[in-house]
C-alpha positions as CSV (number, residue, x, y, z in Angstrom):
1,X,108.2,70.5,109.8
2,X,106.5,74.0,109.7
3,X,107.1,76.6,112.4
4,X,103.7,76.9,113.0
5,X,103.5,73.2,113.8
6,X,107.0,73.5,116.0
7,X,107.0,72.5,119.6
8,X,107.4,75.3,122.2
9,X,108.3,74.2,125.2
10,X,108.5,76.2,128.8
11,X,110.7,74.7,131.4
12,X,109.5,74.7,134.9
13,X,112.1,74.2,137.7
14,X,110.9,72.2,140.2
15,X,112.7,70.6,143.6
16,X,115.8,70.7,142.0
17,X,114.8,69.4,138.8
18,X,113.4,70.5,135.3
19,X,110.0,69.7,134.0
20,X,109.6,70.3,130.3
21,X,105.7,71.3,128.8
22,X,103.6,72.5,126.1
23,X,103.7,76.4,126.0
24,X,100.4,77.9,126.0
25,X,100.8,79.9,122.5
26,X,102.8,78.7,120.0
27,X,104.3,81.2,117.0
28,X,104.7,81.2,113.8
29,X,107.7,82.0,112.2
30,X,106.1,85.0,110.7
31,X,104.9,85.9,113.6
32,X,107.9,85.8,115.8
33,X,109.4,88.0,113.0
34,X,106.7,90.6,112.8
35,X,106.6,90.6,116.7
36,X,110.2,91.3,116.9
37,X,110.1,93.9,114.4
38,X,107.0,95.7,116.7
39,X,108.9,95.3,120.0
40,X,111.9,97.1,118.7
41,X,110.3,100.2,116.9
42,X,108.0,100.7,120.7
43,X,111.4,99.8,122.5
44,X,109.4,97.3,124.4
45,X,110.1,94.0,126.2
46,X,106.9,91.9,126.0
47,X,103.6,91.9,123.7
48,X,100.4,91.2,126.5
49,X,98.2,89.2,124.7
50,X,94.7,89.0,125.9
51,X,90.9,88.3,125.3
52,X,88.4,91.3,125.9
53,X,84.2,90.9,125.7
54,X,82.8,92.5,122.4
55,X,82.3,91.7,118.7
56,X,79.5,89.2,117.2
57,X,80.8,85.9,118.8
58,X,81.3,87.9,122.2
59,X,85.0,87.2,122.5
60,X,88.4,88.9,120.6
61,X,92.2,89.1,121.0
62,X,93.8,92.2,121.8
63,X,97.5,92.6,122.1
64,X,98.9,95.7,123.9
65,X,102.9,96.8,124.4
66,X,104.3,96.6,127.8
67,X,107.9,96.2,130.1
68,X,107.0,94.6,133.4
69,X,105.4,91.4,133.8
70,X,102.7,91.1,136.5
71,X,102.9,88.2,139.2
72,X,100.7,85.2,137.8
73,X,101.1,86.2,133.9
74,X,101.9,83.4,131.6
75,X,105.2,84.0,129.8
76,X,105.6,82.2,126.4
77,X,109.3,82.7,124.9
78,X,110.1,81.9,121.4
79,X,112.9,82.2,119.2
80,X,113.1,85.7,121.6
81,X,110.2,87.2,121.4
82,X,108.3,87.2,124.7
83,X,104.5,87.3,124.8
84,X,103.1,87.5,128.1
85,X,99.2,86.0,128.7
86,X,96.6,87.2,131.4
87,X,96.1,84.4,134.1
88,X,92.7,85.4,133.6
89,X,92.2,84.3,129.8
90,X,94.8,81.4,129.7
91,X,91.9,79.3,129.5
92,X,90.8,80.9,126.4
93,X,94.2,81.1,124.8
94,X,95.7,77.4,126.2
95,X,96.6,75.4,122.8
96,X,96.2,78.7,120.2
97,X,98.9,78.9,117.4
98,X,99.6,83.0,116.4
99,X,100.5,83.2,112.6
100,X,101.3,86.4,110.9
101,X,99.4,86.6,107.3
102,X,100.2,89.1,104.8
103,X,98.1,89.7,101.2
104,X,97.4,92.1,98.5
105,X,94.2,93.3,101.3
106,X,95.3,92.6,104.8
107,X,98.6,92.4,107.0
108,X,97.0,90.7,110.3
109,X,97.5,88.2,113.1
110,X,95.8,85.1,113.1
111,X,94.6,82.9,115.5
112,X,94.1,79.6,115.5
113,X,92.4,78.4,118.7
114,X,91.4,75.0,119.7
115,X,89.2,76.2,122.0
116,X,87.1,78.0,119.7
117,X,83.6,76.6,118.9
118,X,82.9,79.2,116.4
119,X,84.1,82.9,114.9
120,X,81.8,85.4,112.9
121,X,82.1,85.9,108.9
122,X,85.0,88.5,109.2
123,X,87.4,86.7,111.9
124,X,87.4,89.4,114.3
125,X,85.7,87.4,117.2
126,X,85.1,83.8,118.4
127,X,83.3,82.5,121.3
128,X,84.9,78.9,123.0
């Protein structure tokens, strides 16, 4: 089984007892590594992953550095590395699998979104 196929699971306590789900982002292997590897040289505790208005398709991921955790933020923990995701985009982001992809032209993230319906020719944006 791949690490980008991996189940990531959140636990959820609830009266008394545990409920087990689907984490809104799952990582790659890669991308838990490279994450990890960011978070330490910025001495940071979580990556804020998010979805900002602009580029051809009108929608694109932007990931920012940060050490508190705001009240309604979705926290996705993996292999530990902790990505936190605006209540305000989780509908955007709900499914997405982050990979980390690495040729002879580009070190980037990747996103592979569900929810997309379509992204423009050089990846940057998407719209859902």
């Amino acid at each position: 089984m791949s690490a980008l196929t991996r189940e990531a699971s959140n636990v959820l306590k609830s009266a008394g007892s545990a409920r087990v789900r689907k984490a809104a982002l799952t990582l790659s292997e890669t991308a838990v590594d490279r994450l990890r590897n960011l978070l330490t040289k910025r001495d940071s505790e979580f990556i804020r992953l998010g979805v900002k208005k602009r580029g051809c398709n009108g929608l694109s991921y932007t990931m920012s550095y940060t050490n508190s955790k705001q009240k309604f933020d979705e926290l996705v923990e993996q292999d530990g590395v902790r990505v936190l995701i605006d209540p305000g985009v989780l509908m955007h982001i709900i499914g997405t699998e982050m990979d980390f992809l690495t040729d002879r032209l580009r070190s980037e993230f990747v996103f592979n979104n569900p929810n997309s319906k379509g992204e423009c020719g050089c990846g940057e944006s998407f719209t859902v």
